[in-house]
DRENPA-324784 format. One line per 3 residues: their letters; for each residue x, y, z of N, C-alpha, C. Coordinates in Angstrom, 2 decimals. Atoms other than C-alpha are relative to their C-alpha. Example, Ala and Ser with C-alpha at 12.3 -4.5 7.8 and 13.67 -1.06 7.14 Angstrom:
BEGIN
as	0.89/-1.19/0.00/12.30/-4.50/7.80/0.90/1.20/0.00  -0.82/-1.19/-0.06/13.67/-1.06/7.14/-0.77/1.09/0.73 $
! end
This chain:
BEGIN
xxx	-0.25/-1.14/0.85/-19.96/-38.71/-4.89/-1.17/0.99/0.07  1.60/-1.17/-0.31/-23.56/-37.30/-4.45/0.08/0.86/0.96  -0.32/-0.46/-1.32/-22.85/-36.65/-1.16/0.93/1.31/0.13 $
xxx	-1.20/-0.87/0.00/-19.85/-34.58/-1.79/-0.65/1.22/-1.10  0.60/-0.62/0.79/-21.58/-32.74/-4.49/-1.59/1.29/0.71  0.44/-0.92/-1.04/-23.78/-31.67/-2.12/0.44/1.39/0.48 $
xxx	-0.96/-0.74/-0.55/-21.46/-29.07/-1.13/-0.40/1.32/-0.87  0.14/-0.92/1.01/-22.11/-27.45/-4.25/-1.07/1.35/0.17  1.37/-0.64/-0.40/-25.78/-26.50/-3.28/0.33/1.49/0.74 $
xxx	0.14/-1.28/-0.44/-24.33/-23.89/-1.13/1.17/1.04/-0.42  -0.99/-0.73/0.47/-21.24/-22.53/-3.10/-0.89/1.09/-1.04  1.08/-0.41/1.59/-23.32/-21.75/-6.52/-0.86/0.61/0.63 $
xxx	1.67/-0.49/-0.09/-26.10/-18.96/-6.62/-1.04/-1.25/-0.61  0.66/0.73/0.47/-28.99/-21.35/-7.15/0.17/-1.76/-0.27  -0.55/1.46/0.27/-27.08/-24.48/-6.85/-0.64/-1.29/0.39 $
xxx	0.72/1.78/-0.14/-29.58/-26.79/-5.06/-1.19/-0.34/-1.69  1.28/0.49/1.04/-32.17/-26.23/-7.85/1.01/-0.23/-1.30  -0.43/0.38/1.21/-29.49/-26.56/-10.28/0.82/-0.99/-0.45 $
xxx	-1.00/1.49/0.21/-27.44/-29.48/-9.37/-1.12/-1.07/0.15  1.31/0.61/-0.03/-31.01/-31.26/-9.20/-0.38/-0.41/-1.43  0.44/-0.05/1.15/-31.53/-30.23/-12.58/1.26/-0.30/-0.84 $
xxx	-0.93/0.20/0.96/-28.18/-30.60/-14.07/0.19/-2.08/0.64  -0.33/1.34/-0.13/-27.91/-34.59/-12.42/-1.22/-1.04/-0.66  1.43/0.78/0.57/-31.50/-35.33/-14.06/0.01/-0.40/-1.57 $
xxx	0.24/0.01/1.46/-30.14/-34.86/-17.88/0.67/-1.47/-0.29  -0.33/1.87/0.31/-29.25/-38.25/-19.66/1.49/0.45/0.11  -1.76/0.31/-0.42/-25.49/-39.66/-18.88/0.79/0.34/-1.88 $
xxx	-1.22/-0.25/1.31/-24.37/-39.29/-22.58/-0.38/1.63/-0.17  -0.18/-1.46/0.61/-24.71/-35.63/-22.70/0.39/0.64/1.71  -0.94/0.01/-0.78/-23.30/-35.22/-18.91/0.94/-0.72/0.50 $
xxx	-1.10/1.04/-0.40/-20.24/-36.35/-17.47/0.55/0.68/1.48  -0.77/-0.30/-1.19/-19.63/-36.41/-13.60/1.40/-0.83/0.41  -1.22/0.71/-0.57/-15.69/-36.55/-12.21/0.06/0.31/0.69 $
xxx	-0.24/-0.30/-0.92/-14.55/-37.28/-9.69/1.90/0.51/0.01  -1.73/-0.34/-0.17/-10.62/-35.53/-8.90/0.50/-0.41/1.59  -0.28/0.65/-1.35/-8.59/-37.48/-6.84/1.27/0.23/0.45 $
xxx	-1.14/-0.26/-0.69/-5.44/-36.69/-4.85/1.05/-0.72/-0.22  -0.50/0.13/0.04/-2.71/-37.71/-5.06/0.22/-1.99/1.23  0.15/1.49/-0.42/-3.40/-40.79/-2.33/-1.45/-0.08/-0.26 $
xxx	1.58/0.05/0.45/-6.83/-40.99/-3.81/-0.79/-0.03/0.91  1.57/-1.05/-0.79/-8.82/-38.99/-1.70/-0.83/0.72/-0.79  0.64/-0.71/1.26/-11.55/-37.24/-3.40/0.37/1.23/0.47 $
xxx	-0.01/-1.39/0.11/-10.19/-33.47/-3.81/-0.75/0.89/-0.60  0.50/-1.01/0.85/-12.44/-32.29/-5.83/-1.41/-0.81/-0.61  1.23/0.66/0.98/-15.52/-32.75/-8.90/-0.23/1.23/-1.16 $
xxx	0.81/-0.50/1.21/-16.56/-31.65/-12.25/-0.93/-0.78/-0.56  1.34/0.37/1.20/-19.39/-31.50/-14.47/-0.31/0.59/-1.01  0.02/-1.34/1.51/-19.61/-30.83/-17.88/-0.56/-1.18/-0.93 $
xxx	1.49/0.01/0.65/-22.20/-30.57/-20.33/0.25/0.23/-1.26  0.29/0.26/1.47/-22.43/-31.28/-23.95/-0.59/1.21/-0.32  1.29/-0.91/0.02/-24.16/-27.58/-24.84/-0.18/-0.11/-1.24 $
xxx	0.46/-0.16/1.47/-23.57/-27.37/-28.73/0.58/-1.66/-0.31  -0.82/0.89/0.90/-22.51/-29.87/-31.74/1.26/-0.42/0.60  -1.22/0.18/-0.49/-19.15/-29.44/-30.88/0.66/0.89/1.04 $
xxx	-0.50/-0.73/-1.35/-18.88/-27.43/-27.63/-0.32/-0.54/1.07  0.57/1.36/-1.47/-18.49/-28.79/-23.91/0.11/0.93/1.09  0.04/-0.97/-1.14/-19.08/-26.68/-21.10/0.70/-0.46/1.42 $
xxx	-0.19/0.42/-1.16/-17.59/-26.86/-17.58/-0.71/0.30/1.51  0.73/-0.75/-1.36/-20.36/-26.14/-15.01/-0.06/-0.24/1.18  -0.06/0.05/-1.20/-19.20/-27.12/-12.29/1.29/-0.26/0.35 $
xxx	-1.34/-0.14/-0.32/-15.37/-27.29/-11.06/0.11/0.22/1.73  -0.14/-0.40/-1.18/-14.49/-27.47/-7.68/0.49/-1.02/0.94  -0.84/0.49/-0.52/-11.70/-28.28/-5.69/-0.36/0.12/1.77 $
xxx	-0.34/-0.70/-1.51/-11.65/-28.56/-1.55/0.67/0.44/0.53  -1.26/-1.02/-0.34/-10.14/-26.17/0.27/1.60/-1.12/0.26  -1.10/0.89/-0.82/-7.74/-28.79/2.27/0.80/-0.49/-1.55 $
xxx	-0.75/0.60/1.21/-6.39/-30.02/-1.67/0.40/1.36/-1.27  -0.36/-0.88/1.13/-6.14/-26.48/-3.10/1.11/0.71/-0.44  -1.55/0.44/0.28/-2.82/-25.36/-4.46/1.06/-0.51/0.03 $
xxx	-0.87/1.44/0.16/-1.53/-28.61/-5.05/0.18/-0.35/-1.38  -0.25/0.14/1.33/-1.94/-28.43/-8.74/-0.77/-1.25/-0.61  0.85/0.73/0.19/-4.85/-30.57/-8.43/-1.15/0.27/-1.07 $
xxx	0.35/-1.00/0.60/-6.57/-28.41/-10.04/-0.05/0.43/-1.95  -0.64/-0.28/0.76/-4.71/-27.33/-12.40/0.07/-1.55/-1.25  0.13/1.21/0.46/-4.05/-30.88/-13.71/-1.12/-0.42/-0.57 $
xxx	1.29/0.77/0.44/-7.47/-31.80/-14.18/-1.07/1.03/-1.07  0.02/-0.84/0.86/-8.18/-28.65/-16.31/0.23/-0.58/-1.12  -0.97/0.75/1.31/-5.50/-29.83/-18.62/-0.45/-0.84/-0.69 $
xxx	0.42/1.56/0.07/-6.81/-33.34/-18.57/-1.22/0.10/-0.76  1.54/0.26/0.79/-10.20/-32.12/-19.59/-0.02/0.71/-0.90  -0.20/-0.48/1.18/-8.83/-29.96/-22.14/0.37/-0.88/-0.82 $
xxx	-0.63/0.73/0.61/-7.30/-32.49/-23.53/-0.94/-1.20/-0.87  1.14/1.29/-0.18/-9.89/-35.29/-23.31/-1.18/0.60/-1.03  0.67/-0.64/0.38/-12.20/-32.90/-24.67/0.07/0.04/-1.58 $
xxx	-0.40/-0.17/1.79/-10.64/-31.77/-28.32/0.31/-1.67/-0.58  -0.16/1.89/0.58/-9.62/-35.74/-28.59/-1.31/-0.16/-0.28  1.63/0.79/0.01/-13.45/-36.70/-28.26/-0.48/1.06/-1.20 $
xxx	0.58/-0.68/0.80/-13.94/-34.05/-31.06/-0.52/1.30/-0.11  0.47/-1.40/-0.12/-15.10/-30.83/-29.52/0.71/0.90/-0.30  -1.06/-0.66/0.94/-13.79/-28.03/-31.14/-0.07/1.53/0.95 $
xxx	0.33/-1.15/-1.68/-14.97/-25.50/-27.66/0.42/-0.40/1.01  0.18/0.33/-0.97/-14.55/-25.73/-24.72/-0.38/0.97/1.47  -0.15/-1.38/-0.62/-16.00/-23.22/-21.94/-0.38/0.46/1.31 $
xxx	0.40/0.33/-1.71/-16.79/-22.16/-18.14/-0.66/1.60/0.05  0.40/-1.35/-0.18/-18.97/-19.39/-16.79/0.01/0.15/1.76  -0.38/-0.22/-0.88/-18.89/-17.97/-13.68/-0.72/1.20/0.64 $
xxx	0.48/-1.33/-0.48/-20.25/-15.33/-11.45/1.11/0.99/0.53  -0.69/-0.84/-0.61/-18.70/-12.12/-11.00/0.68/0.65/1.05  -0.34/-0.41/-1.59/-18.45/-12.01/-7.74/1.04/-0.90/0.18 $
xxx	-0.84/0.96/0.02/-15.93/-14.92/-7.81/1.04/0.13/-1.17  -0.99/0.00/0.58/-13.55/-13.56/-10.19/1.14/-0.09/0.55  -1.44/0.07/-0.93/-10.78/-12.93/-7.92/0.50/-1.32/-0.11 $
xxx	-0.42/1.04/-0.33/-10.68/-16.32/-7.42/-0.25/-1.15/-1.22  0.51/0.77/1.60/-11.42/-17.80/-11.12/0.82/0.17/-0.82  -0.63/-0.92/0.98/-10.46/-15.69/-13.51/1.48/-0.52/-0.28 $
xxx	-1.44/0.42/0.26/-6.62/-15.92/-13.20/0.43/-1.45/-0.16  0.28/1.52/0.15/-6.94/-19.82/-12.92/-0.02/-0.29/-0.98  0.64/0.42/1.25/-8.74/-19.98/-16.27/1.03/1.01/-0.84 $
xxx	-0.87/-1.27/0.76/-6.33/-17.52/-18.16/1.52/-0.84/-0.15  -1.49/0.97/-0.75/-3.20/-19.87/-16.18/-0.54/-1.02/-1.01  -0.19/1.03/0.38/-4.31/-22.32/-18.21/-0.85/-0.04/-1.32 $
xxx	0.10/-0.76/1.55/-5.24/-20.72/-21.47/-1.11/-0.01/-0.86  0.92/-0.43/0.43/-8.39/-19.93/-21.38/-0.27/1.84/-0.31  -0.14/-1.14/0.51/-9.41/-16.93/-22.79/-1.28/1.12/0.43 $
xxx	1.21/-1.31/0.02/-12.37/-13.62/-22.01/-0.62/-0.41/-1.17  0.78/-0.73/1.11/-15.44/-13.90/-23.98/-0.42/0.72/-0.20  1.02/-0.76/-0.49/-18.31/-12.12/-22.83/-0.23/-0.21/1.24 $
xxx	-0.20/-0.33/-1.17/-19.73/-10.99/-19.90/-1.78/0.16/-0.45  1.11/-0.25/0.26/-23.88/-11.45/-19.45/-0.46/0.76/1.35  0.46/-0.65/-1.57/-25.05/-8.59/-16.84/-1.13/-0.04/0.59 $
xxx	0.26/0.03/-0.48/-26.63/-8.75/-14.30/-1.07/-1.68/0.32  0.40/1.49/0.04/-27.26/-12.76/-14.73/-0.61/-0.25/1.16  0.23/1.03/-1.44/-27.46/-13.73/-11.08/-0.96/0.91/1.21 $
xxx	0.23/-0.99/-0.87/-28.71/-10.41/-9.55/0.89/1.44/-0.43  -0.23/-0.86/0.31/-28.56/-6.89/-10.12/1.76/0.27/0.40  -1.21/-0.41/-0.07/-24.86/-5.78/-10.43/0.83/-1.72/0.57 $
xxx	-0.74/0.97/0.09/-23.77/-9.62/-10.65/-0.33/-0.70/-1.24  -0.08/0.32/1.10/-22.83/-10.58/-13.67/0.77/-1.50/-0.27  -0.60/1.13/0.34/-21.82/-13.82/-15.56/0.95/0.48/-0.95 $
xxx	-1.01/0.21/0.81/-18.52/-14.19/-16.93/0.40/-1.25/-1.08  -0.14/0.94/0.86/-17.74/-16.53/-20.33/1.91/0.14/-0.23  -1.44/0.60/0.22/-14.18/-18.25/-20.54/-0.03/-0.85/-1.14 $
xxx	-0.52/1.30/0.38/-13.03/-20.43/-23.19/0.97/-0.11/-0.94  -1.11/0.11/0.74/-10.72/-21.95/-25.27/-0.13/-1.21/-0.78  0.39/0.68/1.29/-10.75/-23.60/-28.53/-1.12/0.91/-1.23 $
x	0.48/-0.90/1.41/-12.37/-22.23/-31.76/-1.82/-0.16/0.12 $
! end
């Protein structure tokens, strides 16, 4: 799973120093999955992060190309929406860089997340972070 996670390092602005730093925090306040296919291949991985009391972040999401609109995806959204408000969280939320809306955005909306805010120029001048979520 490390291995595959790897991958990340070069998707994400900043992703080697931050999947370094996000696999170093204690296991009860992250949670790595793995998403598995349908013949349980690994398609995918998330990681999400305890940020408040009762809010859970999703910072990391990411499907491989070869498993992507299969509703793999999609599914495991659900799953962690779900999983999520059960365990008590009363948030739930994903951020994102601007430059990757095209390919986000409508995803997170499909599955009823919602626009929060928008922090500019987060990642680099005229790239901004986008806030999704859903729940109160």
């Amino acid at each position: 799973m490390l291995g595959f996670l790897g991958a990340i390092r070069e998707v994400y602005p900043g992703g080697s120093e931050w999947l370094d730093q996000s696999l170093k925090m204690e296991v009860k306040e992250t949670y790595v999955l793995a998403l598995l296919s349908p013949l349980n291949e690994l398609a995918g991985a998330a990681i999400l992060k305890k940020k408040y009391l009762r809010s859970m972040k999703i910072c990391t999401f990411y499907i491989r190309p070869q498993f992507r609109k299969l509703g793999i995806g999609q599914r495991a959204v659900r799953e962690i929406c779900l999983r999520s408000f059960d365990s008590g969280f009363d948030h739930l939320y994903v951020t994102y860089s601007k430059n990757h809306a095209s390919c986000v955005g409508g995803f997170l909306e499909d599955n009823g997340f919602e626009y929060q805010s928008e922090i500019y120029d987060k990642y680099s001048v005229g790239d901004s972070e986008i806030v999704f979520g859903i729940g109160s």
